[in-house]
gemmi code that builds the backbone of each chain (N, CA, C; Angstrom):
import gemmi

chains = {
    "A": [
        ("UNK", (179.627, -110.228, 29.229), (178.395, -110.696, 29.856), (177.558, -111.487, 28.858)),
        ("UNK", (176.639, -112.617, 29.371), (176.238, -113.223, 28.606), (174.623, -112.884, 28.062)),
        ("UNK", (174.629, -112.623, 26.892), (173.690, -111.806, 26.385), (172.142, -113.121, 25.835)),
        ("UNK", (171.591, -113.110, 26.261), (170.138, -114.095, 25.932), (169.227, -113.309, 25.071)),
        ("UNK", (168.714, -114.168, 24.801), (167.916, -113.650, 23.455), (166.498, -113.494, 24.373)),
        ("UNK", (165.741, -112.563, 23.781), (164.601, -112.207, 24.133), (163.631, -113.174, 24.379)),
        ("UNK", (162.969, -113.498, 25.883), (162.172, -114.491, 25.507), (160.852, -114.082, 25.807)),
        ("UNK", (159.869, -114.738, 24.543), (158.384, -114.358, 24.263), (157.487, -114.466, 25.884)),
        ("UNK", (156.759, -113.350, 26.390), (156.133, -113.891, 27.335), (154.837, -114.132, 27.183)),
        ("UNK", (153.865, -114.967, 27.178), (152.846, -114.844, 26.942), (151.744, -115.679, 27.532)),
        ("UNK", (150.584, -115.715, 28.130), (149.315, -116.419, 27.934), (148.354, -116.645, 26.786)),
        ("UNK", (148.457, -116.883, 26.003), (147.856, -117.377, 24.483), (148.162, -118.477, 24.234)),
        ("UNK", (146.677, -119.207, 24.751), (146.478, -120.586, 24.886), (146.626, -120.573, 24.126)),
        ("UNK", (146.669, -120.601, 22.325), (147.031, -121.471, 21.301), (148.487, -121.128, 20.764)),
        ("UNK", (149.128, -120.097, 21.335), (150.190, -120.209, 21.192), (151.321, -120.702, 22.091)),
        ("UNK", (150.481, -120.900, 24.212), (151.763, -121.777, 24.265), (151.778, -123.493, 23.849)),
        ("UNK", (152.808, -123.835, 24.205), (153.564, -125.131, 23.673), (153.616, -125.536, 25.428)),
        ("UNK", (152.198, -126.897, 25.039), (151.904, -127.106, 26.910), (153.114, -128.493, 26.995)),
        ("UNK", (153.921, -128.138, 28.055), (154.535, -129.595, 28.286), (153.604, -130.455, 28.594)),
        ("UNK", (154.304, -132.109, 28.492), (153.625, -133.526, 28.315), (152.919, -133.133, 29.650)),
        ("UNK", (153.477, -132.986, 31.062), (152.980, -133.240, 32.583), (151.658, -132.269, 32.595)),
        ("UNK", (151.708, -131.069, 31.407), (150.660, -129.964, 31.572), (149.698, -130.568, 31.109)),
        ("UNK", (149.856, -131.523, 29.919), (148.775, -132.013, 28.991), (148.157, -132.831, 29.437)),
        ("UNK", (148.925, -134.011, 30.568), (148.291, -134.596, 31.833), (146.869, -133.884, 32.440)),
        ("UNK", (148.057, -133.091, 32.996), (146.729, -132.190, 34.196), (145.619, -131.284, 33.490)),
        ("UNK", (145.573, -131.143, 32.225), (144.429, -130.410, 31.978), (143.525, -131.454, 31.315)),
        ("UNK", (144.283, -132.520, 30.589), (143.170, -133.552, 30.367), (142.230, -134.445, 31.887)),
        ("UNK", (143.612, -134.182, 32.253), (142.712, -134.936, 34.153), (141.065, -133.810, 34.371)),
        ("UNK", (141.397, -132.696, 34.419), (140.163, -131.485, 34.465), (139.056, -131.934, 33.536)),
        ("UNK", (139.430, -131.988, 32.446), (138.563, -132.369, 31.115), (137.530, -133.364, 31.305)),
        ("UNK", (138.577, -134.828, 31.674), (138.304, -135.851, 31.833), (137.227, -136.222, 33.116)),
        ("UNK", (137.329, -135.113, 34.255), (136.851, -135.123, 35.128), (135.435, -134.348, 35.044)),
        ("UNK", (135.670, -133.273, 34.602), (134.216, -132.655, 33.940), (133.372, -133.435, 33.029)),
        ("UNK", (134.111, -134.262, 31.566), (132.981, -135.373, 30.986), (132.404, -136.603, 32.061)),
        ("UNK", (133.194, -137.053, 32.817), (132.769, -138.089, 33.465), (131.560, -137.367, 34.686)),
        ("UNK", (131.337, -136.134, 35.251), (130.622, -135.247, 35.914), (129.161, -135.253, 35.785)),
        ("UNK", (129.215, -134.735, 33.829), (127.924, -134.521, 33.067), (127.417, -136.035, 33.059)),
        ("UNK", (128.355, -137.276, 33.113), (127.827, -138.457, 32.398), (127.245, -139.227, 33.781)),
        ("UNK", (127.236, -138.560, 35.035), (126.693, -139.316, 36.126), (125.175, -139.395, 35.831)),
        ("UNK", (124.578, -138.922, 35.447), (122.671, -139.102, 35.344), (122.759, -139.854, 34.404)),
        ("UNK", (123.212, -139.830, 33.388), (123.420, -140.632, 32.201), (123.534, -141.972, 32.453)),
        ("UNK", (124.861, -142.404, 33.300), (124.874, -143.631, 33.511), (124.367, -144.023, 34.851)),
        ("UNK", (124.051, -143.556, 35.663), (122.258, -144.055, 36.441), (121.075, -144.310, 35.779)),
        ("UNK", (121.194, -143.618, 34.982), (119.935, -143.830, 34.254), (120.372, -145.496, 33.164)),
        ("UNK", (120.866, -145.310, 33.003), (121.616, -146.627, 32.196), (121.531, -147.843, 33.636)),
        ("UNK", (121.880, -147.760, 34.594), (122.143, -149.072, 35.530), (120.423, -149.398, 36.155)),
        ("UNK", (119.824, -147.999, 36.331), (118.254, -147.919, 36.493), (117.685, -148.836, 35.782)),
        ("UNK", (117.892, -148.933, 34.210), (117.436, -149.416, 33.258), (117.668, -151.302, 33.509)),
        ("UNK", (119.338, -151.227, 33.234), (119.976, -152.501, 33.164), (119.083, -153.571, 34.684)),
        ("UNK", (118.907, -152.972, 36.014), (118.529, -153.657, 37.310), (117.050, -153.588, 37.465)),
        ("UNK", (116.177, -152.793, 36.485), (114.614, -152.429, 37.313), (113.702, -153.714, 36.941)),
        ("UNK", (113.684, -153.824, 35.413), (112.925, -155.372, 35.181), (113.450, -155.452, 34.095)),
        ("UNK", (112.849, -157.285, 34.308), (113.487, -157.404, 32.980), (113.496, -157.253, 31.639)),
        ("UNK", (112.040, -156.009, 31.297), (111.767, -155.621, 30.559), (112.586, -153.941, 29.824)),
        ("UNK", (112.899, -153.863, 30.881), (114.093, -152.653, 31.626), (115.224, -152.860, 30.834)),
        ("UNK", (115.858, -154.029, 31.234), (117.265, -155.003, 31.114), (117.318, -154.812, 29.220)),
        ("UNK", (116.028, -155.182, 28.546), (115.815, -155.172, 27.566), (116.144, -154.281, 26.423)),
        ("UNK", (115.521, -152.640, 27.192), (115.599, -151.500, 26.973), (117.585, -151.300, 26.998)),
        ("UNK", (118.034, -151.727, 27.972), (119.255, -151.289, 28.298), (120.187, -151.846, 27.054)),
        ("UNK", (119.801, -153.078, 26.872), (120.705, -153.516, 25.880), (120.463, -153.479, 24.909)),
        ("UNK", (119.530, -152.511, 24.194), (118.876, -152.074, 23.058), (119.846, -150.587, 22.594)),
        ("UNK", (119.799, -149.747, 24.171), (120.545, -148.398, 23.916), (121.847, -149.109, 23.694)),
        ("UNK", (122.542, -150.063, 24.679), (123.755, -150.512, 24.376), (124.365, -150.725, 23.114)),
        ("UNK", (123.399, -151.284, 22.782), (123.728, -152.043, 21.199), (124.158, -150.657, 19.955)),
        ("UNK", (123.561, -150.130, 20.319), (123.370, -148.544, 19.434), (124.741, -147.952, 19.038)),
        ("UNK", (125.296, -147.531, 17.807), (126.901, -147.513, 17.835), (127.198, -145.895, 18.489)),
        ("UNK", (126.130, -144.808, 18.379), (126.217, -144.149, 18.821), (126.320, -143.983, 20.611)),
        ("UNK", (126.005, -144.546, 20.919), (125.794, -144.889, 22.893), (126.989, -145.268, 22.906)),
        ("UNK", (127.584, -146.845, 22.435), (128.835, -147.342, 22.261), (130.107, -146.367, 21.970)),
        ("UNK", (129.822, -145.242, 21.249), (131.245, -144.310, 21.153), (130.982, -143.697, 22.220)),
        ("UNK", (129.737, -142.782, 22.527), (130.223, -142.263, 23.722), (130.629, -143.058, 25.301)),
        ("UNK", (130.163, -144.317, 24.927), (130.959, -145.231, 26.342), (132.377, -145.081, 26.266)),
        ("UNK", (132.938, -145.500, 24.815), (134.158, -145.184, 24.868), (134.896, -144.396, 24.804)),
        ("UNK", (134.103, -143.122, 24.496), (134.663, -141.629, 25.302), (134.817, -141.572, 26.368)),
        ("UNK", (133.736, -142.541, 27.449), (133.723, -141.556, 28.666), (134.448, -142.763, 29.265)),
        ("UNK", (134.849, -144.556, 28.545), (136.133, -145.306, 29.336), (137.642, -144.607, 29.078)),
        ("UNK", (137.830, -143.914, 28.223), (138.985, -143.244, 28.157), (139.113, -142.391, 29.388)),
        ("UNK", (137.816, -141.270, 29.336), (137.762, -140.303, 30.681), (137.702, -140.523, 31.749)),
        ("UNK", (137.305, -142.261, 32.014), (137.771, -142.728, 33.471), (139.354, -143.542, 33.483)),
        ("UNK", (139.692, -143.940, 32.566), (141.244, -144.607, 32.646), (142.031, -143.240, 32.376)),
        ("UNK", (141.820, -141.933, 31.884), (142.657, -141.129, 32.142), (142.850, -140.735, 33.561)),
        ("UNK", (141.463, -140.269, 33.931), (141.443, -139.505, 35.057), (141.680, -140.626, 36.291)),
        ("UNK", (141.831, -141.978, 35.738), (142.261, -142.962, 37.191), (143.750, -142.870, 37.377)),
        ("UNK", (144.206, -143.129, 36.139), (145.638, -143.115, 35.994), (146.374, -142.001, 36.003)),
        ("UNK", (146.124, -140.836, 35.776), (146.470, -139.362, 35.908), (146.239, -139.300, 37.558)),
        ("UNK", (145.579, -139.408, 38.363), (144.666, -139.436, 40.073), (145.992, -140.391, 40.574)),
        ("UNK", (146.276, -141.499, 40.128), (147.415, -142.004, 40.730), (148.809, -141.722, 40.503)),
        ("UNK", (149.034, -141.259, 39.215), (150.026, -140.096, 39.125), (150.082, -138.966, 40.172)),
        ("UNK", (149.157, -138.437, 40.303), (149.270, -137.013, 41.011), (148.953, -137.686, 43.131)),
        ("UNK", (148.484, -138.687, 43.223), (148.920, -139.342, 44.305), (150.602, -139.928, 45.255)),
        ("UNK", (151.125, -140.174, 43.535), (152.158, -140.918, 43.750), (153.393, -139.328, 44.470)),
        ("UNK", (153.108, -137.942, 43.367), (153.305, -136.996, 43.350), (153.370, -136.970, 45.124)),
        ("UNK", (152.745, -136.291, 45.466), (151.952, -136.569, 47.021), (152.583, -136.973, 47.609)),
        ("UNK", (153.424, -138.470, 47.643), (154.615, -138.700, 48.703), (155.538, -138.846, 48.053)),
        ("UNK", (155.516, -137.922, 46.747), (157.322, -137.696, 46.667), (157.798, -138.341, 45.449)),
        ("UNK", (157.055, -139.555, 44.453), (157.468, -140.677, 43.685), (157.552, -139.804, 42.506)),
        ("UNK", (158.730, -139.744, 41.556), (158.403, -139.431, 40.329), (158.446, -138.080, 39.851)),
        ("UNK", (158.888, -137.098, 41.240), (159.223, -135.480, 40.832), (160.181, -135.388, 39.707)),
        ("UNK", (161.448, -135.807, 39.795), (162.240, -135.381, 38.881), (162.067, -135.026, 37.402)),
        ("UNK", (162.268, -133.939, 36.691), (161.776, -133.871, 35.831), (161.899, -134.919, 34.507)),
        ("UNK", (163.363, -135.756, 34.453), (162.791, -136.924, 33.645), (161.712, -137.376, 33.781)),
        ("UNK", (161.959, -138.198, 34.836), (160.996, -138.995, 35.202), (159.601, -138.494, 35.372)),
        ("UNK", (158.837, -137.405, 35.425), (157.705, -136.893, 35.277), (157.356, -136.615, 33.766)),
        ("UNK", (158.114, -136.152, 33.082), (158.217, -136.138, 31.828), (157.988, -137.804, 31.510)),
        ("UNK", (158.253, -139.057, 31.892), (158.317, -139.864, 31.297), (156.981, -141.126, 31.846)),
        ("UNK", (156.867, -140.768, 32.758), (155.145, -141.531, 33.638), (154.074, -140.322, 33.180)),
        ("UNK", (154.373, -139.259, 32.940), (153.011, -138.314, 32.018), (152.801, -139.375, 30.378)),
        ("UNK", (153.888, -139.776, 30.102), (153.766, -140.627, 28.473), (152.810, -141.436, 28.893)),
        ("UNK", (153.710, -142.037, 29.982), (153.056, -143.526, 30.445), (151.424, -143.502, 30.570)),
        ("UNK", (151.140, -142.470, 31.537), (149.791, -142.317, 31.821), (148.533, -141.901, 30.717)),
        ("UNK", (149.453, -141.262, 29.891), (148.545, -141.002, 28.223), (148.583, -141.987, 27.442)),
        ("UNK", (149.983, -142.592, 26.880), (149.606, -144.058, 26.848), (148.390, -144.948, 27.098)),
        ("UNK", (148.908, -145.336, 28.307), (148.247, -146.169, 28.828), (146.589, -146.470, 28.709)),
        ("UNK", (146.237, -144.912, 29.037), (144.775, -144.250, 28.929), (144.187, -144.648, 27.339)),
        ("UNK", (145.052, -144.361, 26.786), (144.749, -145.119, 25.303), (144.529, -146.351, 25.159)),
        ("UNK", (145.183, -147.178, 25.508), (145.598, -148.473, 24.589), (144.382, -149.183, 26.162)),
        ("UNK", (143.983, -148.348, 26.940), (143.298, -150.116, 27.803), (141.787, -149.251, 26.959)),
        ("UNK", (141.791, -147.798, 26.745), (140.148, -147.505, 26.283), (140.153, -148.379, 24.702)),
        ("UNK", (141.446, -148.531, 24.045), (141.478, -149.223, 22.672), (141.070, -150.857, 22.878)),
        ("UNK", (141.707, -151.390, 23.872), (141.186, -152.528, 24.593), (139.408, -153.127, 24.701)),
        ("UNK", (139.328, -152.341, 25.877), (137.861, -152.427, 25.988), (136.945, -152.239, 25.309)),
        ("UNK", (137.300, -150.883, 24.333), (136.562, -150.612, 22.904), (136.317, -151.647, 22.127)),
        ("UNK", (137.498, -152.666, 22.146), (137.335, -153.786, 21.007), (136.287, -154.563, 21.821)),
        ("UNK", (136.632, -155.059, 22.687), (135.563, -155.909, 23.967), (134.217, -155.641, 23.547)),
        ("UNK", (133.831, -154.150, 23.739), (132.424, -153.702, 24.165), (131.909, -153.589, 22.122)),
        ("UNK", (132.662, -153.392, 21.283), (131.872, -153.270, 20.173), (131.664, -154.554, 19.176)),
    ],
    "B": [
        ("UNK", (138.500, -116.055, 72.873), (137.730, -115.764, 71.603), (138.609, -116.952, 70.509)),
        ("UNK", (137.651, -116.917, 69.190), (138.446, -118.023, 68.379), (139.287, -117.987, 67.703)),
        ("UNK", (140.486, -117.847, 67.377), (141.418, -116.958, 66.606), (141.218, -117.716, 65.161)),
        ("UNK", (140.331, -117.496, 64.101), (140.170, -117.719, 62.856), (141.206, -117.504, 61.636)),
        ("UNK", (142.290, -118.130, 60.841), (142.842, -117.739, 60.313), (142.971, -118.036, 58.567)),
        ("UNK", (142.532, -116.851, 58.053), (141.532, -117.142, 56.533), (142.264, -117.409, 55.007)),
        ("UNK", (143.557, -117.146, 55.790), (144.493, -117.104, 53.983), (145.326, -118.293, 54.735)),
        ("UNK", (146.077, -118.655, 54.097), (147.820, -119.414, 54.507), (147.421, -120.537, 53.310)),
        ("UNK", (148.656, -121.452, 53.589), (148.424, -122.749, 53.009), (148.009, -123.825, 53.430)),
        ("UNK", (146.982, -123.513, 54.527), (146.355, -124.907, 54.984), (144.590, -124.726, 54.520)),
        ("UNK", (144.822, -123.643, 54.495), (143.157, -123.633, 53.524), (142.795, -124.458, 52.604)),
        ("UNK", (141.766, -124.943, 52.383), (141.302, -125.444, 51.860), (142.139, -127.528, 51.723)),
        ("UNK", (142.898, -127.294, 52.472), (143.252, -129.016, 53.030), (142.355, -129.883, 53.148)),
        ("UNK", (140.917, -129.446, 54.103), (140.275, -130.507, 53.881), (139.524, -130.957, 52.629)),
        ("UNK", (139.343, -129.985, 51.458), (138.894, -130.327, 50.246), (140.094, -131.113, 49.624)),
        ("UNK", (141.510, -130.730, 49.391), (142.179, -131.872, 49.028), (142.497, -133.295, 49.768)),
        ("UNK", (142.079, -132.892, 50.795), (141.834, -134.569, 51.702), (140.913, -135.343, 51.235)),
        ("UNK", (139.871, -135.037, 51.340), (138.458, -135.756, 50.802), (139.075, -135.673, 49.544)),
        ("UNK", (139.595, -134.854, 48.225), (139.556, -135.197, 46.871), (140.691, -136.900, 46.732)),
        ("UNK", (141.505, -136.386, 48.048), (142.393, -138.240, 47.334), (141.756, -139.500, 48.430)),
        ("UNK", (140.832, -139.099, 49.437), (140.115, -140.329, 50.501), (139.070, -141.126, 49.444)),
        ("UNK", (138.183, -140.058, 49.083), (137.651, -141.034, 47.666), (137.990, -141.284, 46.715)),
        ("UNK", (139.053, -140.648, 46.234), (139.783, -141.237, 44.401), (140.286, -142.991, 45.302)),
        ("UNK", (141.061, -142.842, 46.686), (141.084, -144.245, 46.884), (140.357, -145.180, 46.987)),
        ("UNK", (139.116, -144.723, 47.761), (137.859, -145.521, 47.867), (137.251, -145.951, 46.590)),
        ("UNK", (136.900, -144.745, 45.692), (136.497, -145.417, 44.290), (137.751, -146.316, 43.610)),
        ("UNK", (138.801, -145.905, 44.041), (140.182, -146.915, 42.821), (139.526, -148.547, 43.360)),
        ("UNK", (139.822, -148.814, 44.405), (139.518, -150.115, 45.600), (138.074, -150.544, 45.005)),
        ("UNK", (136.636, -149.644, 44.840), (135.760, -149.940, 44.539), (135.460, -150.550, 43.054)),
        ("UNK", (136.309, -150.138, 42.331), (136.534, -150.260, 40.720), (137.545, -151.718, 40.516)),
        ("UNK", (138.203, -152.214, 41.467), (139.103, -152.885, 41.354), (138.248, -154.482, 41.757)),
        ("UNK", (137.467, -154.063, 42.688), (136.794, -154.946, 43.383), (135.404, -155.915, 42.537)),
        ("UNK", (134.831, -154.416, 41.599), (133.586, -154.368, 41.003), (134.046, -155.384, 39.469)),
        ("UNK", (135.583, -155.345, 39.176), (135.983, -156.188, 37.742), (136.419, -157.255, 38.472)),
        ("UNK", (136.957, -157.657, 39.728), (136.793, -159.168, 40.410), (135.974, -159.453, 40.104)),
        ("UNK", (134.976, -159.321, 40.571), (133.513, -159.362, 40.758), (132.853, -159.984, 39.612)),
        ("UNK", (132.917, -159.267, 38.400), (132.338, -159.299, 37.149), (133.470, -160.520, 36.314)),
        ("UNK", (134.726, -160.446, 36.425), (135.266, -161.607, 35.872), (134.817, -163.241, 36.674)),
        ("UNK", (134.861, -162.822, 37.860), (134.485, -164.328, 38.854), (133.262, -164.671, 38.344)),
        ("UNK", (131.991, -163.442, 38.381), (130.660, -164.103, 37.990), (130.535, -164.257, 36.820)),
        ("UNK", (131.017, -163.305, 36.020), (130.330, -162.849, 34.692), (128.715, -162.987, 34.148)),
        ("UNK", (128.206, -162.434, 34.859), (126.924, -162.000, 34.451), (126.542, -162.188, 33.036)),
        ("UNK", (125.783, -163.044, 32.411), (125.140, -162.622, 31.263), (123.808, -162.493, 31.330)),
        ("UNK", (123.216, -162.686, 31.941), (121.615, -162.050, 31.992), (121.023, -161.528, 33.037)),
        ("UNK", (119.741, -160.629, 32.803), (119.181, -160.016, 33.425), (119.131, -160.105, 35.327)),
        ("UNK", (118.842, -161.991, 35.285), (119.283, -162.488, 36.883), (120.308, -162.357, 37.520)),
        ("UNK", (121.527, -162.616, 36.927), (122.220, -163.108, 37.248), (122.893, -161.525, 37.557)),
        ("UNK", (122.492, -160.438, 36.788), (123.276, -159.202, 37.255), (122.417, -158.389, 38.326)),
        ("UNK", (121.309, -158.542, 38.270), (120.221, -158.271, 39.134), (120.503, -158.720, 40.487)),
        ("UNK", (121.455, -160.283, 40.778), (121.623, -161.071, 41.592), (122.788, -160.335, 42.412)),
        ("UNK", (123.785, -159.720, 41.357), (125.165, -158.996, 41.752), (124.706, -158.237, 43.013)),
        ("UNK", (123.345, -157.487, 42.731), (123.457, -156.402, 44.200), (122.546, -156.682, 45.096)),
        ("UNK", (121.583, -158.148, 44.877), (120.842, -158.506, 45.616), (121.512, -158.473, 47.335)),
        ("UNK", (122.573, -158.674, 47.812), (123.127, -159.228, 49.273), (123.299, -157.291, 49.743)),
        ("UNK", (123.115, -157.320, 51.087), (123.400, -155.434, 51.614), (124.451, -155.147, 51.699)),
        ("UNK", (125.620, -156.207, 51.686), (126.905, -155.410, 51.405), (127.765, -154.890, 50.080)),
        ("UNK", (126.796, -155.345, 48.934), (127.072, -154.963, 47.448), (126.283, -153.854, 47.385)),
        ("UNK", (125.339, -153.949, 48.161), (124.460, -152.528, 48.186), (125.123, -151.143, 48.745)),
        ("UNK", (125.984, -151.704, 50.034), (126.539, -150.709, 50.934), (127.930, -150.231, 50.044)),
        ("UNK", (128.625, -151.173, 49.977), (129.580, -150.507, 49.207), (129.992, -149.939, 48.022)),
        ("UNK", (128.473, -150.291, 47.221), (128.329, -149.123, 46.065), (127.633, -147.839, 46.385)),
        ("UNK", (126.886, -148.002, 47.568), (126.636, -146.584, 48.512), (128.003, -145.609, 48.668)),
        ("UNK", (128.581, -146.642, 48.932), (130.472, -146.059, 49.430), (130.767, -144.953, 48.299)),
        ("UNK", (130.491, -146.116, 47.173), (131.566, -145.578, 45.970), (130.618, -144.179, 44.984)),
        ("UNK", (129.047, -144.630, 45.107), (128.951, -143.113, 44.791), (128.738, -141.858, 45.675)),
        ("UNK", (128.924, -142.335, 46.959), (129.069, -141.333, 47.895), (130.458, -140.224, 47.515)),
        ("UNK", (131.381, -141.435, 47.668), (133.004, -140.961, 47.382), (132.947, -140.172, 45.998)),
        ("UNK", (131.832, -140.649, 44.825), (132.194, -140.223, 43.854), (131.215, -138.756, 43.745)),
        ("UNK", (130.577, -138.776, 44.750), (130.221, -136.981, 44.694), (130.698, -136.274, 45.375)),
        ("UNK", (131.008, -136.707, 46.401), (132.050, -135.952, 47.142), (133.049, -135.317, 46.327)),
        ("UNK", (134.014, -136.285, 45.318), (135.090, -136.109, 44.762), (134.939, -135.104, 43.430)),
        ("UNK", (133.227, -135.228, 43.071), (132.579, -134.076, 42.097), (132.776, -132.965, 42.768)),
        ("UNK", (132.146, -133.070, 43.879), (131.942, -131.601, 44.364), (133.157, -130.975, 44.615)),
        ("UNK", (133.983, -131.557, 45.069), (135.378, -130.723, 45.023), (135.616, -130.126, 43.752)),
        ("UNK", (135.719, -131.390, 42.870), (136.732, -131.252, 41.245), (136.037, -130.261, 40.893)),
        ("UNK", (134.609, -129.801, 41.013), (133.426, -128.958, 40.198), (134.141, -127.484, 40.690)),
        ("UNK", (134.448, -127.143, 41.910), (134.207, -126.146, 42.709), (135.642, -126.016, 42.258)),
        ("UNK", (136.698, -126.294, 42.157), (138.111, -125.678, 41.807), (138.058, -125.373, 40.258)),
        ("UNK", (137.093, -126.234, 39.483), (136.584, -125.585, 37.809), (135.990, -124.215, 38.095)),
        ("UNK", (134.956, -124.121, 38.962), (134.232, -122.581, 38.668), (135.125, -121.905, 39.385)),
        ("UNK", (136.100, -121.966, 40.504), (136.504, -121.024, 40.972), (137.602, -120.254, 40.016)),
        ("UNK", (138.089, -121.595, 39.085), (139.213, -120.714, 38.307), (138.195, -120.132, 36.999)),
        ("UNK", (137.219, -120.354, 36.320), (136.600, -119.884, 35.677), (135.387, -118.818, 35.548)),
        ("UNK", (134.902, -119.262, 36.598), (133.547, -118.677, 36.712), (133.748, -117.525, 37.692)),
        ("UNK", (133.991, -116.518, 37.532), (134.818, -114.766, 38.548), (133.482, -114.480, 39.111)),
        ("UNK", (132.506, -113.805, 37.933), (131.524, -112.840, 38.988), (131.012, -113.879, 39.959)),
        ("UNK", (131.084, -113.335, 41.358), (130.435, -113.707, 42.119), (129.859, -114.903, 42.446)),
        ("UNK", (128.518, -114.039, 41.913), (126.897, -114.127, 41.265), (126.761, -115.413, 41.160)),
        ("UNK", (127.605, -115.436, 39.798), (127.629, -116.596, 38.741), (127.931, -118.087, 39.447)),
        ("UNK", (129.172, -117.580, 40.196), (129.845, -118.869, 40.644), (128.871, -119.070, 41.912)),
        ("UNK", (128.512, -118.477, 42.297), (127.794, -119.060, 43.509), (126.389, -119.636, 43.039)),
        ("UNK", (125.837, -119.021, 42.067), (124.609, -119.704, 41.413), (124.628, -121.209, 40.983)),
        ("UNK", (126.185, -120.992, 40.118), (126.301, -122.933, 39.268), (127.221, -123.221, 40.467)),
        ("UNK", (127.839, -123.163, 41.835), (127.506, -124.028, 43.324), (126.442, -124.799, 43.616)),
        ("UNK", (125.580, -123.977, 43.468), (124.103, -124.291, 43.904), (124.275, -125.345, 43.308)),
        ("UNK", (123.784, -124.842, 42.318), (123.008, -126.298, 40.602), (123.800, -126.852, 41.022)),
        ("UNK", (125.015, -127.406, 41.121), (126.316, -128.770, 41.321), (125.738, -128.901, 42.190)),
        ("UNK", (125.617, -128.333, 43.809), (125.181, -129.507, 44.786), (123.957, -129.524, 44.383)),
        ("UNK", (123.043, -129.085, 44.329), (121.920, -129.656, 43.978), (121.683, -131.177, 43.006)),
        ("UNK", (122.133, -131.120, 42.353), (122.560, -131.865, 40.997), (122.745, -133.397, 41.960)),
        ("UNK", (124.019, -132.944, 42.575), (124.955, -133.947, 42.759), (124.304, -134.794, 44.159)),
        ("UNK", (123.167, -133.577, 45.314), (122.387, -134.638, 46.333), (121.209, -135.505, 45.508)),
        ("UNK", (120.948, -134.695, 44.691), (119.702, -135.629, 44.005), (119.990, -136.417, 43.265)),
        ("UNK", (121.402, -136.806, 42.509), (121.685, -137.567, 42.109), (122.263, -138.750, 43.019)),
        ("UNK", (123.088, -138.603, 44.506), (122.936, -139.633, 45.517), (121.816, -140.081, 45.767)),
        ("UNK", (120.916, -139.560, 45.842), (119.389, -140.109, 46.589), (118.968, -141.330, 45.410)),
        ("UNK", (118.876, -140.399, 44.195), (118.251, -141.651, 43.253), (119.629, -143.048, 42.986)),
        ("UNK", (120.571, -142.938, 43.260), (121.355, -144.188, 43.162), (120.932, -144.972, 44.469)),
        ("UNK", (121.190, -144.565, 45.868), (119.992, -145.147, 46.830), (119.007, -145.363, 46.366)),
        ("UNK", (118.022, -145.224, 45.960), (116.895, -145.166, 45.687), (117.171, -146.655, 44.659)),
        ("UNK", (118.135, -146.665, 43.791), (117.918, -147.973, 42.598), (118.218, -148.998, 42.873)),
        ("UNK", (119.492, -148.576, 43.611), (120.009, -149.486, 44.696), (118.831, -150.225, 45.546)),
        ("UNK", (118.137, -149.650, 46.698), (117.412, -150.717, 47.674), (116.133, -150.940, 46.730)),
        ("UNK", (115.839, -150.579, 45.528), (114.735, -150.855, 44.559), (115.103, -152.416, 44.278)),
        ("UNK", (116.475, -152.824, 44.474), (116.444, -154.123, 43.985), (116.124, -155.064, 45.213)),
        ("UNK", (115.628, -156.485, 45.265), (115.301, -156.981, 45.795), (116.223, -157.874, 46.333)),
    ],
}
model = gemmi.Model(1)
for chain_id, residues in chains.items():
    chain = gemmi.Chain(chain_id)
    for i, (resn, *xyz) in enumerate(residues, 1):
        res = gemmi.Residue()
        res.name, res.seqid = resn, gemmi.SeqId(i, " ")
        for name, pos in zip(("N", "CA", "C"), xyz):
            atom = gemmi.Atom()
            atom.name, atom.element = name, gemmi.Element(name[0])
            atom.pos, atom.b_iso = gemmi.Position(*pos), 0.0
            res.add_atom(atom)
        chain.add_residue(res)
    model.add_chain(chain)
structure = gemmi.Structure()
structure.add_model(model)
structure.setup_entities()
């Protein structure tokens, strides 16, 4: 009989080892909670940018600020994750992309991706 | 009488309905809003001021933060339910989220028809 080696069972978040598709879906949560807190934030920012043009002034004053500027590009990462992760888990939905290669390999894509357009725009906006 | 049925797997369907009706509506709204901004490109105060002057730039950013609290209030409520146990608790930060999240629709209306 074929004898297997003992395997560890456990919940200890820092000890499991999250697959790529897990690291997806909990950054999608993450990503979805920073972008949550940042809704008053950025009303208050478009308030600013549309009320006058003394307003407009103000807006591109905080803009300019390198501190405001990183957290924009925190929270463009947290919307190109959570857009591109949302159409992942859509595509999921009718079926595209179950197999475990291939989920294993559009989870890259979608972390990727999430990177290099927030590395993009980052260059744009600073 | 109404025959009510409280567990299975169709519970809670209409919260994952509404969570992918607006992730589409906002994708479409986001897609539309960088047309938009590459065709005009706005560089000053007028000219972006001008972007939401017409009622259908008005209406359909109504759309998109409608969709996008809607799509809070779901995402919020499957965070506290797996986190937040007592009760109490979770039904208290319910509250605060919708609360949060109508008064934060009103004032985007509100900035929205503020423009002229």
């Amino acid at each position: 009989m074929l004898k297997r080696a003992p395997r560890p069972k456990y919940l200890d978040v820092v000890r499991i080892r999250l697959p790529v598709p897990g690291l997806v879906s909990i950054l999608h949560r993450i990503s979805g909670l920073g972008l949550f807190f940042a809704i008053p934030f950025l009303l208050w920012l478009f308030q600013l940018s549309i009320s006058s043009p003394d307003n407009y002034v103000r807006y591109r004053a905080v803009f300019a600020h390198p501190i405001a500027k990183l957290i924009l590009i925190g929270l463009l990462w947290a919307l190109f994750h959570h857009l591109f992760a949302g159409i992942r888990f859509l595509l999921m939905d009718v079926h595209v992309g179950l197999e475990l290669q291939r989920t294993r390999a559009n989870s890259v894509i979608v972390l990727v991706a999430a990177v290099v357009c927030t590395i993009a725009c980052g260059v744009l906006l600073w | 009488m109404v025959n009510r049925v409280i567990v299975g797997a169709h519970y809670g369907l209409r919260g994952w309905m509404v969570q992918r009706v607006s992730a589409v509506v906002m994708a479409l709204y986001v897609l539309l809003f960088v047309a938009i901004l590459l065709f005009a490109r706005p560089t000053n105060f007028g000219e972006w001021r001008a972007l939401f002057a017409g009622q259908a730039m008005k209406l359909a950013t109504l759309l998109f933060v409608a969709s996008l609290i809607l799509h809070s209030w779901v995402g919020m409520r499957d965070i506290l339910m797996d986190y937040a146990k007592p009760t109490g608790l979770r039904l208290a930060l319910e509250i605060l989220v919708a609360v949060l999240l109508a008064a934060w629709l009103f004032w985007a209306a509100q900035i929205l028809w503020s423009v002229g």
